[in-house]
ROMAR-374324 format. One record per residue (C-alpha): residue in three letters; x, y, z. Coordinates in pm, whole numbers, plus 50000, padded with zeros to 5 digits. Layout:
BEGIN
ALAXYZ/...
END
This chain:
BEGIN
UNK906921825562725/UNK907881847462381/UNK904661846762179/UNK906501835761818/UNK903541839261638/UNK902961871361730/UNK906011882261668/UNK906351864661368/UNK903521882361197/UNK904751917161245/UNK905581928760899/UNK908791949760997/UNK911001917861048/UNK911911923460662/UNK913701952660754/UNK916001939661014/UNK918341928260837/UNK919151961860703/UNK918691977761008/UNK920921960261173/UNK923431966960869/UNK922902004760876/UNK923632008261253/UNK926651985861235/UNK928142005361010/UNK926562043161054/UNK925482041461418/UNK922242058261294/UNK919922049661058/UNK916132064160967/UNK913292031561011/UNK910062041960769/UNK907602019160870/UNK903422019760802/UNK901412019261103/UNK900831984561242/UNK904351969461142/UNK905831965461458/UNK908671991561450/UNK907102003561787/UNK907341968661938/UNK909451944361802/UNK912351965761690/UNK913481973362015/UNK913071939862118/UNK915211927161868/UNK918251956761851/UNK917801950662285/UNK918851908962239/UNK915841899462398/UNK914781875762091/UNK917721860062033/UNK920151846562275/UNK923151845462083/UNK922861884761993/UNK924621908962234/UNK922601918962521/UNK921921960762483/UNK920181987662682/UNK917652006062458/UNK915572035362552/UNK912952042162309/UNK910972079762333/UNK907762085862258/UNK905422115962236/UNK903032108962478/UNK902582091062782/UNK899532068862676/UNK901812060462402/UNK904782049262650/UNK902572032562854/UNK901012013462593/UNK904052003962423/UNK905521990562744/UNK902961967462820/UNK902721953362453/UNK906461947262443/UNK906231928162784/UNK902961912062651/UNK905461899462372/UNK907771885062602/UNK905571865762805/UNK905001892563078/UNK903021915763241/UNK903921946063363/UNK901981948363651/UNK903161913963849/UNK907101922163850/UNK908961924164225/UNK911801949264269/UNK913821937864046/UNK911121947463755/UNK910671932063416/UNK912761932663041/UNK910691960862944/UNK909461988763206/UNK908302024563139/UNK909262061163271/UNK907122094263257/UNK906352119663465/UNK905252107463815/UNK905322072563730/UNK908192047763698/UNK908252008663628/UNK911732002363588/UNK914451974963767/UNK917731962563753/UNK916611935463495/UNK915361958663246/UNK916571961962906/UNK914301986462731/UNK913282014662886/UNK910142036062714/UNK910022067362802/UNK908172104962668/UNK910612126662537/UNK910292147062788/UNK911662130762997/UNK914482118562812/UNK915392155362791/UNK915642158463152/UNK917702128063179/UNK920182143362924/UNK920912173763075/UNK921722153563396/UNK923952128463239/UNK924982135962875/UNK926282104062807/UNK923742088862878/UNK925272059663077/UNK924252023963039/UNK922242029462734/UNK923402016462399/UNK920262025262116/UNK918252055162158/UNK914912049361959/UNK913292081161865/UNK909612072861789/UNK906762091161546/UNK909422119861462/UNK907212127161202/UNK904982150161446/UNK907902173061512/UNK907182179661895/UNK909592204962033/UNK910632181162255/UNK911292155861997/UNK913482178461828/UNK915462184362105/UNK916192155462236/UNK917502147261865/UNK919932177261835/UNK921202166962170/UNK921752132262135/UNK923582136261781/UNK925702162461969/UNK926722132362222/UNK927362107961935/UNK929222135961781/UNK931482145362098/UNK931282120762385/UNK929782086162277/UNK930492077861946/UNK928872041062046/UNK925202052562118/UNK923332041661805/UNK920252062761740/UNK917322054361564/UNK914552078061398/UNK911422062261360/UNK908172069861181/UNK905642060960975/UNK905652088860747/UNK908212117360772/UNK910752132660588/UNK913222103460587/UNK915562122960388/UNK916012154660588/UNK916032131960879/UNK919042113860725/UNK920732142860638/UNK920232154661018/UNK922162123961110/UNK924862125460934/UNK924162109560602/UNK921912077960819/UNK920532053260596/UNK917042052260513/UNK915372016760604/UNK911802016060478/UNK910091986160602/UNK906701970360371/UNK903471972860536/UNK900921947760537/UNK898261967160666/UNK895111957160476/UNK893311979160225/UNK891632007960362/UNK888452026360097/UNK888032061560153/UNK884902074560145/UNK884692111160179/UNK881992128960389/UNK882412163160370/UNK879102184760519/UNK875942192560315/UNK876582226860415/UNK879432249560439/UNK880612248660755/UNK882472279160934/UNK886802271360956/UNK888032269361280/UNK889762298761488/UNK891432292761796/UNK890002266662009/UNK886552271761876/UNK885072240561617/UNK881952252761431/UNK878762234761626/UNK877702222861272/UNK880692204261180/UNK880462183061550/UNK876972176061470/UNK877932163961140/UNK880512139161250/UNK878472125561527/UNK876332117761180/UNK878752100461039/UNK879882080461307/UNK876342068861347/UNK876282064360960/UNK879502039461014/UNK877712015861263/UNK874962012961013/UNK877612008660672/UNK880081985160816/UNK881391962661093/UNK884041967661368/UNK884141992761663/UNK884882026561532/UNK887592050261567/UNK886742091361573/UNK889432114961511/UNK888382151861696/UNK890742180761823/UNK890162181962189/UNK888582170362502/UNK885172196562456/UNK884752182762103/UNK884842147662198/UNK882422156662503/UNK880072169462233/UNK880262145762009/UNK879582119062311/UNK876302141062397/UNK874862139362008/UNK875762100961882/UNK872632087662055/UNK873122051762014/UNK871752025862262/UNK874222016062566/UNK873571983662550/UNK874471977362166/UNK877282000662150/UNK880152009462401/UNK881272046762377/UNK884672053762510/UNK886512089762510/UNK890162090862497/UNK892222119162553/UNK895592125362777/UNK893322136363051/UNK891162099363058/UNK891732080563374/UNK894762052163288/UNK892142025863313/UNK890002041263001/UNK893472042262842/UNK894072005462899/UNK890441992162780/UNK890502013262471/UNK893761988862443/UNK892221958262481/UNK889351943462285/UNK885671946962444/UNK882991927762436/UNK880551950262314/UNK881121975561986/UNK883352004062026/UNK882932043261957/UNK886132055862012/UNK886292090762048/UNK889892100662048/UNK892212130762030/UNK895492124661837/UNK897062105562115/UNK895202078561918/UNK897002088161592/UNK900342063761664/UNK902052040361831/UNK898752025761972/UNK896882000161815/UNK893111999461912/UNK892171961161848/UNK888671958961672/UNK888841990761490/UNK887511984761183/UNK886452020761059/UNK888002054461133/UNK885722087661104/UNK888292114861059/UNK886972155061153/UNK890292164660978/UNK891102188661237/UNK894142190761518/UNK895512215761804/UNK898512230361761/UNK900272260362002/UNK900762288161889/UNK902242321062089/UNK900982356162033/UNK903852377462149/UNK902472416562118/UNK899512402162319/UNK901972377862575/UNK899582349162528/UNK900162314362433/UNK897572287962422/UNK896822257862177/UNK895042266461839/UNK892582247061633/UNK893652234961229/UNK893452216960976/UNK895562185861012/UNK897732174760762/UNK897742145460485/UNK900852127960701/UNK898452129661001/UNK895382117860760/UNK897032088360666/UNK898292078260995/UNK894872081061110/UNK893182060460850/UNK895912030160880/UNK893762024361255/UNK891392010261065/UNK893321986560832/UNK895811971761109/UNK893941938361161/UNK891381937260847/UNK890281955660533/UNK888661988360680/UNK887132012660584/UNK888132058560650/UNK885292083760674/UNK886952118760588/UNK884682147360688/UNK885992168760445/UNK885342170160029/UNK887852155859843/UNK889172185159624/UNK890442197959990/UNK892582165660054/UNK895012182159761/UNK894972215659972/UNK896162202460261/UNK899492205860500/UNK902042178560365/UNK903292172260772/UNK902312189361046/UNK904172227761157/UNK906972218961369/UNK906522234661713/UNK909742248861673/UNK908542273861391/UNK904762280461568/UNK905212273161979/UNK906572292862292/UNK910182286962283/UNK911102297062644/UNK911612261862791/UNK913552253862452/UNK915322283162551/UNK916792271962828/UNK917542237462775/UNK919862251062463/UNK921252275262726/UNK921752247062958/UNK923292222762691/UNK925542253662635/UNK924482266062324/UNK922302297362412/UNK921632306162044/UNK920832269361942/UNK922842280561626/UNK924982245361660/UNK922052219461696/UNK921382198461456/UNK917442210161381/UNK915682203161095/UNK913812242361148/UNK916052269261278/UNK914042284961574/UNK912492318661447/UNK914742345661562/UNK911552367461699/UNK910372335961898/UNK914182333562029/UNK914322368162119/UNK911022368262341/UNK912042335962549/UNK915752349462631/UNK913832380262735/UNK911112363762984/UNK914572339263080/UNK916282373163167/UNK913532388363361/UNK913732350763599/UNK916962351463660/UNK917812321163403/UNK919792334263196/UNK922762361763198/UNK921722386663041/UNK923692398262723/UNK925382365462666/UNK922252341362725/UNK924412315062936/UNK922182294763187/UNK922772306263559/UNK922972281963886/UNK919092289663881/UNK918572286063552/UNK920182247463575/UNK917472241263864/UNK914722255763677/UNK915382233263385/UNK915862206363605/UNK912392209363776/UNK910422196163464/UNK908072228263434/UNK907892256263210/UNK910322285463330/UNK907892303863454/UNK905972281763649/UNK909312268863762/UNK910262305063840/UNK906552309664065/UNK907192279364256/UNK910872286064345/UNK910222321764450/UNK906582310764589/UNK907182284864841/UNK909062307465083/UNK905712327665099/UNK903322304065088/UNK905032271265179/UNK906592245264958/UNK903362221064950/UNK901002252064914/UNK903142263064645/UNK903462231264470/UNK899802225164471/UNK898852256464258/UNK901912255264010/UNK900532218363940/UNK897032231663861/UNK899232253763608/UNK900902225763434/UNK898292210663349/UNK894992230863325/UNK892082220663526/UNK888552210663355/UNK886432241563290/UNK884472230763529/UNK886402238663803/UNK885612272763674/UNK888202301763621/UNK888892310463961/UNK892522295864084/UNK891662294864417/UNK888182280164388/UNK890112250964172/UNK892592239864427/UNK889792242764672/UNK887892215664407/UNK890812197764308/UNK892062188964681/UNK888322172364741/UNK888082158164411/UNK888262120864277/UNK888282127763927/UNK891392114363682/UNK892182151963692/UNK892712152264082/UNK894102120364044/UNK896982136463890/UNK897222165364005/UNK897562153364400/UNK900542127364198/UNK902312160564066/UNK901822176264335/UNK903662148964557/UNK906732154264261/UNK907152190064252/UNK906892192164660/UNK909442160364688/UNK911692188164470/UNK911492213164697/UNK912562188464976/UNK908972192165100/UNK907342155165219/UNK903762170165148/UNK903542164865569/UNK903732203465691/UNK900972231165712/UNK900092236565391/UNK898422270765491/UNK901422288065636/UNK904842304965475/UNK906832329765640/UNK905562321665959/UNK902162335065848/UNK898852316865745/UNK898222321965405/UNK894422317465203/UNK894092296464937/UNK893552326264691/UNK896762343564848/UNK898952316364778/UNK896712311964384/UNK897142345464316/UNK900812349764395/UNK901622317964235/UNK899732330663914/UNK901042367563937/UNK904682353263981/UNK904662330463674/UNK902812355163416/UNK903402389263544/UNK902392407863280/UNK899082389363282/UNK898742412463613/UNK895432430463565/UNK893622458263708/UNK889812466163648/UNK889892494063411/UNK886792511063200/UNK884582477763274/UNK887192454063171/UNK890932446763312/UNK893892459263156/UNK897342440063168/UNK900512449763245/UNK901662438762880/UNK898802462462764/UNK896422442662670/UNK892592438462763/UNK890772409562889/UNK887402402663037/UNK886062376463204/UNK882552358663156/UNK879432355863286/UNK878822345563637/UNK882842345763683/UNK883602344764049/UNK886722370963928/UNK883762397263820/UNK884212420464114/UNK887902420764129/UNK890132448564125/UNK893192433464023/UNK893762397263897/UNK896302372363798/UNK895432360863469/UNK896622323963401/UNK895322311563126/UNK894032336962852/UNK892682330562471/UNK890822354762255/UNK887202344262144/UNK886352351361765/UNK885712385661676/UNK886422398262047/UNK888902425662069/UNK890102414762375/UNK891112385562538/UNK889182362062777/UNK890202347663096/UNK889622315063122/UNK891742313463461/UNK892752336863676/UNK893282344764058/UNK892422375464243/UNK895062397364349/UNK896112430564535/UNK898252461264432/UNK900772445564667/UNK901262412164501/UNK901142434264141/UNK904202451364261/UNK905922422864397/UNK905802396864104/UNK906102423963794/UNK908362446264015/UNK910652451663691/UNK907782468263481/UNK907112496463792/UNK908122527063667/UNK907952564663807/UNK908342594663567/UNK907352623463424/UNK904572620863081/UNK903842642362841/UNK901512624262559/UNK898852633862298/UNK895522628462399/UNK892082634362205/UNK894132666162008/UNK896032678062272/UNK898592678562537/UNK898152661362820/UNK901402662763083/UNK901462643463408/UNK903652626063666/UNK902652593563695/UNK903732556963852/UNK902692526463653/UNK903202488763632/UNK903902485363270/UNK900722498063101/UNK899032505063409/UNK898762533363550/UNK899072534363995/UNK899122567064032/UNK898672603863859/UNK899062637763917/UNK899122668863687/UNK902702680363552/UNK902692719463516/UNK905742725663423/UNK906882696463162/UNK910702696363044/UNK910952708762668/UNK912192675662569/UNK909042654862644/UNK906612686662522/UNK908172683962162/UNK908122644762136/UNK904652645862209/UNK903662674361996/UNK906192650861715/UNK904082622261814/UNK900682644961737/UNK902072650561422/UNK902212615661316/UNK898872611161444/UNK896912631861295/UNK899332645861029/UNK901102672860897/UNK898142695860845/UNK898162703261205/UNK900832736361082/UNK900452766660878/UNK900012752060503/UNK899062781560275/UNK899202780259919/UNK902752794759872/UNK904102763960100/UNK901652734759934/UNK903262748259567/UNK906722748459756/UNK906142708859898/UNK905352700159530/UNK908022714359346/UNK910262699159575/UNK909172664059531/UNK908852669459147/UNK912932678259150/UNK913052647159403/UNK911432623859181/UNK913222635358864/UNK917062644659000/UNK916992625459342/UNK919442638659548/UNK920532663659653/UNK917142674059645/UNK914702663259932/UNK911762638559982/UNK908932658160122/UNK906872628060171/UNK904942623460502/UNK907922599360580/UNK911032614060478/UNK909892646660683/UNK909162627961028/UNK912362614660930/UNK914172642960880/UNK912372662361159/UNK915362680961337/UNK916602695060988/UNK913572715160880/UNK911512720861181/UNK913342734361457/UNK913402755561621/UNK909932760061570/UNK909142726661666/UNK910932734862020/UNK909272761962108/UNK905402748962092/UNK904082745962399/UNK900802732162310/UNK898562722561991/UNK897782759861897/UNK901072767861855/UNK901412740061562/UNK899262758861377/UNK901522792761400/UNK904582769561261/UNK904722785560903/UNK905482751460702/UNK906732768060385/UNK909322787760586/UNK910362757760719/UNK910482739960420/UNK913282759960269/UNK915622744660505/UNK915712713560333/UNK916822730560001/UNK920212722959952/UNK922342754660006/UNK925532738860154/UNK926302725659745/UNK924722755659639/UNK921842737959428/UNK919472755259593/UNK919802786959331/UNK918942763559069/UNK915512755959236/UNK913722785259050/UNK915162773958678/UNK914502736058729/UNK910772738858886/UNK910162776258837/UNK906362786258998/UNK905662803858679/UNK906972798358305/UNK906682825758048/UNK904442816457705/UNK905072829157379/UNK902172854957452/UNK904502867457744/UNK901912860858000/UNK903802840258316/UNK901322810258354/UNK901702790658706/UNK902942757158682/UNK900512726158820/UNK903042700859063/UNK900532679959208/UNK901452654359003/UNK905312649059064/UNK905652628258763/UNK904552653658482/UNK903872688658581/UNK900982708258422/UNK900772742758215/UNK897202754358150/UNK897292782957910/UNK894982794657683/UNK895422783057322/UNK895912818257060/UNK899022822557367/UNK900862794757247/UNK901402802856898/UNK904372800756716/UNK906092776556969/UNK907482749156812/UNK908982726757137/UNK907032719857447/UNK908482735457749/UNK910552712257928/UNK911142714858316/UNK914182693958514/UNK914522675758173/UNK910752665958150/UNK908482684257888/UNK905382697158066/UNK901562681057961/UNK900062715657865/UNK896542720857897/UNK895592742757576/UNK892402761357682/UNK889942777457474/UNK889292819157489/UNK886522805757796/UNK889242790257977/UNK887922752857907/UNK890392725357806/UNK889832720957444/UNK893622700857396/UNK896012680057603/UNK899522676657467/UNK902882672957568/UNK904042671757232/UNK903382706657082/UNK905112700956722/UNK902652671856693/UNK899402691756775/UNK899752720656568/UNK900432693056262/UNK897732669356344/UNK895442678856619/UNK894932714056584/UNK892852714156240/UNK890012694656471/UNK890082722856754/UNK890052747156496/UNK887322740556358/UNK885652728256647/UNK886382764156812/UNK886012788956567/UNK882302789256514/UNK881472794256872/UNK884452820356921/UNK884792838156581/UNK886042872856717/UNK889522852956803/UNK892382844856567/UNK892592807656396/UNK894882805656221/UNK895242779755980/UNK899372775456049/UNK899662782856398/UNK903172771456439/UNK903862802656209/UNK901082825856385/UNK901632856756622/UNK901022842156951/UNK897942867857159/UNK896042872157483/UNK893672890757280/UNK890422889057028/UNK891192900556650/UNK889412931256755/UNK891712944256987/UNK894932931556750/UNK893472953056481/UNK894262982356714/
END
């Protein structure tokens, strides 16, 4: 039996109507709706014909981001119809659900939900899509990877092979215009809300509290909104609905609240809860509610009772660290879409009531939408499934981002190094189309193809499943040890696990019924078959114990902590990596122990065997050595190192520690800064002689010298100023100029040659003493610019600075004079120096 008056109540019938119009006539159309309008439920309902039995009966697949979300809106739409998901025989109900491992579909249904992951992999299979007539894509607002994808692809079907599929974008808030734009000029359909009032009240901490970084939350801030969720229950009415990051934070949180099990239910929801927390978090309880709840929580899920929402005002969002090779989920601020999304849980049913945990001059501050995972995540499975679709570059999808070019770059390199891809033109190979097909990361599909004919299919299967989905921390951070813990376990975790485990074996055409332990017609350990696993889908995670910490292949370090089973190894496999704050290296947070053998084998590309010359703590250091990437296997001394590798390590000294490693005596500073004071005036043809422009330039002015050093010593027998004349441009014959336009000394009216100053190569500098410049009416000018001239008094102190000489002698030199002339009265003062005899001597010795 329909229930009317449910459906009746749902605010987003209003925007049917014009719904219906825009697909009719566009075949796509963008559906703004507030939270708790039904656009999740009733839509597809209605665009299916399963509300009205004169409208044409459709097949409509609606995507979501999560599975709790599928799930959830599966069993609502079925509630709607009068059915239950859970009761249906073979042939299944109107409205059935896919995700990954689990399926509730039959030939009766009409709308399918389904993650958009999986969607993905059913469009790369069949491109048309066959049998389905509306694609709903749901909460696009979030801008998943996935998400994306699935909506470049499926406008590239409209666009090409079904011109019939209507598509729908769906959110609550989003950018409705760039998502029109995307499809092709859709209409925007904004639906009213009737979600009741919701008061802010703003709760930020009495204290400042330390920003997040990584995946660590500052204690303080936890504390403080297990506070205010205990401050709700004593404010208002209604269960309660907390907004935190992550699983550890909720755990936390749980630990500090403190309230008394019998008054208060508290509930933690996450995508790692057991389905049955999931589906009475869904349904109303009969004591009050704490929900704590990740952002799985956020949409597409009402929680019935929620009458206040504490929001922490933080998320997780990936991010990928390429010079390091890690990639892990990061801890931020979320953003004002996500804010408001988060307080419409508590006005869905009633007037409620939004705790924000932060002040409200940061609200203004904040992220408009969330950072697509385009512009921020890993984009190796993206990678390939634009490879796959046939466009390697993804430069003809329709994307609202453009995938960063560096990001592109790094995933057609690790799709290379698997075998994926071809390499130069980025087309998907034979294995490439199975490892896209397998539902896994590239990599871990990569471990578990090349794995399973080592360690067995099942054996195989069982650790790359620990790897798609990481285990609990406390199955601690040794591989091994987990599959050990997750094979006896009954937590939701093993639950799952032993459920993927069954789908990724069933793909290698493995029943899960043979010897787990044996591959190759050996037995194989538990940490063999971790380790290889591990090694073969990161291998330049590959470590080995180095100076009291492990070094990577990739180069970088990581430790482990304390008590780790993986203390003692000698090489490991490191899994899962982040970097704590203020560490300079990385932490393992799960790895597998490994041997030199299984090193070779899974980063076999990286080994290397050659001949090293390098400078080390000032000097040369020449050896032959075989490494693994950045570590080193083996080392012996080189004695006799080619020429070639001698000078590009006595080059790459240079650079180190700088030019002052030659022969710099006074004769070749002056030289280096006349030259760059005819640089910076004239430009070319005259050379930069900065520290740049000379590594730049080093074959032109220091060979052969250069060539023949053998070691560090004989750097310092390299005469730079010699060398420096090379650059001077004879070939147009400017170089005879050099003296006249930067001369070393200029002569003064006196006839004394005074050195010029070039350390500053915007103005040089003439120090001379006063009595020697009379009589000269112009200051000297040099490469077109008039020198500043120190005038000095008979002592040699500066008593004037001028580069305007006609202006001293009228206006400044009455002041010197008579500054000067008591305290040196045996030399000439004129009173018209301009006019004046110009003298290196007292009046004594001009009387003579």
């Amino acid at each position: 039996m329909i229930r009317d008056d449910a459906l009746q109540a749902l605010p987003v019938r209003s925007a049917l109507p014009a719904l219906r119009s825009a697909l009719d006539a566009d075949g796509a159309a963008v559906l703004v709706a507030p939270p708790g309008t039904g656009k999740t439920t009733l839509v597809p309902l209605v665009l299916a014909g399963l509300l009205d039995e004169d409208a044409p009966a459709r097949r409509v697949v609606v995507a979501e981001p999560r599975r709790i979300a599928a799930r959830a809106a599966a069993r609502r739409m079925a509630w709607l119809l009068g059915e239950d998901l859970d009761k249906h025989d073979k042939r299944g109900g109107r409205v059935g659900y896919t995700v990954r491992g689990e399926r509730v579909v039959g030939p009766r249904t009409r709308v399918e939900v389904v993650t958009t992951g999986v969607l993905l992999q059913r469009l790369q299979r069949d491109q048309e899509l066959t049998g389905v007539d509306v694609v709903i894509l749901d909460e696009v607002h979030e801008r998943h990877l996935d998400a994306d994808t699935v909506a470049a692809f499926l406008w590239d079907v409209r666009q090409a092979l079904r011109p019939d599929l209507r598509l729908v974008a769906a959110s609550a808030t989003t950018d409705a215009e760039g998502w029109a734009g995307l499809l092709g000029g859709a209409r925007v359909v904004e639906a009213a809300g009737a979600s009741h009032p919701v008061e802010v009240v703003w709760a930020p901490p009495a204290r400042p509290v330390r920003p997040p970084h990584g995946m660590r939350v500052d204690p303080a801030l936890l504390t403080h909104v297990a506070g205010v969720v205990r401050r709700a229950l004593r404010e208002r009415t209604g269960d309660v609905l907390c907004f935190l990051p992550g699983v550890g934070e909720i755990s936390r949180v749980a630990g500090q609240l403190g309230v008394p099990d019998g008054d208060v239910e508290v509930l933690q929801v996450h995508g790692r809860a057991p389905a049955a927390v999931q589906d009475a978090v869904l349904s109303a309880g009969a004591r009050r509610r704490v929900v704590l709840a990740t952002a799985v929580a956020e949409s597409s899920l009402t929680v019935p009772g929620v009458r206040v929402v504490v929001d922490a005002g933080l998320a997780r969002e990936p991010r990928v660290d390429h010079a390091r090779g890690l990639s892990a989920l990061t801890t931020v601020r979320s953003s004002r879409a996500a804010g408001t999304q988060r307080a419409g849980r508590a006005g869905r049913e009633a007037p409620g009531t939004v705790y924000r945990c932060w002040d409200e001059a940061e609200d203004g501050r904040l992220a408009r939408f969330p950072s697509p995972e385009i512009k921020v995540a890993d984009l190796t499975a993206f990678a390939l499934q634009a490879a796959c679709w046939g466009d390697p570059a993804a430069a003809g999808l329709a994307l609202l981002d453009a995938p960063p070019a560096g990001a592109m770059a790094a995933a057609r390199e690790v799709l290379t190094a698997v075998g994926a891809v071809e390499p130069g033109s980025g087309r998907a190979t034979e294995r490439g189309v199975r490892l896209a097909r397998l539902g896994l990361h590239p990599r871990l599909g990569r471990a578990l193809l090349d794995a399973a004919p080592v360690v067995s299919a099942r054996r195989a299967a069982e650790v790359v499943a620990l790897l798609s989905e990481e285990p609990p921390r406390e199955y601690g951070d040794d591989l091994g040890a987990a599959l050990r813990t997750a094979r006896r376990g009954g937590d939701a975790y093993a639950g799952r696990w032993r459920t993927e485990v069954r789908r990724l074996s069933g793909l290698l055409g493995d029943d899960g019924g043979g010897a787990a332990g044996t591959g190759g017609g050996r037995s194989v350990s538990d940490d063999h078959a971790a380790g290889l696993v591990a090694a073969l889908a990161f291998p330049e995670r590959v470590a080995r114990r180095s100076g009291g910490s492990w070094l990577m292949v990739s180069g970088t370090r990581a430790d482990v902590g304390d008590g780790s089973a993986l203390r003692d190894a000698a090489w490991v496999a490191v899994a899962v990596a982040d970097r704590p704050v203020g560490a300079g290296h990385a932490r393992v947070r799960l790895g597998a122990v490994v041997d030199e053998d299984v090193a070779r084998r899974a980063a076999g590309p990286l080994l290397a065997e050659g001949d090293e010359v390098t400078w080390a703590d000032g000097e040369l250091v020449a050896r032959h050595v075989t490494r693994l990437g950045a570590v080193e296997l083996s080392v012996r001394p080189l004695k006799d190192p080619s020429p070639g590798l001698v000078r590009d390590a006595l080059l790459d000294g240079l650079r180190r520690e700088g030019l002052g490693l030659l022969r710099w005596d006074r004769d070749a500073e002056v030289l280096r800064q006349r030259l760059a004071f005819v640089h910076r005036q004239l430009g070319e043809p005259w050379p930069d002689v900065s520290d740049e422009a000379l590594f730049a330039r080093v074959d032109d002015w220091l060979e052969p010298e250069l060539g023949r050093a053998r070691r560090r010593s004989d750097l310092g027998r390299i005469d730079a100023g010699q060398a420096l004349k090379r650059l001077l441009p004879w070939a147009s014959g400017d170089a005879a100029r050099f003296d006249q336009l930067a001369p070393e000394r200029v002569e003064v009216p006196s006839g004394s040659r005074v050195r010029v100053d070039y350390a500053d190569p915007g103005q040089p500098v003439l120090a001379v003493k006063l009595q020697e410049m009379f009589g000269l009416q112009q200051t000297p000018r040099l490469a077109g610019v008039p020198v500043l001239v120190h005038l000095l008094s008979p002592a040699g102190r500066p008593a004037a600075v001028t580069a305007d000489l006609a202006s001293f002698w009228r206006d400044g030199y009455r002041a010197v004079r008579a500054d000067l002339r008591g305290r040196y009265p045996k030399h000439p003062w004129p009173e018209d120096p301009a006019a004046a005899e110009p003298t290196r001597y007292t009046n004594a010795r001009l009387r003579r």
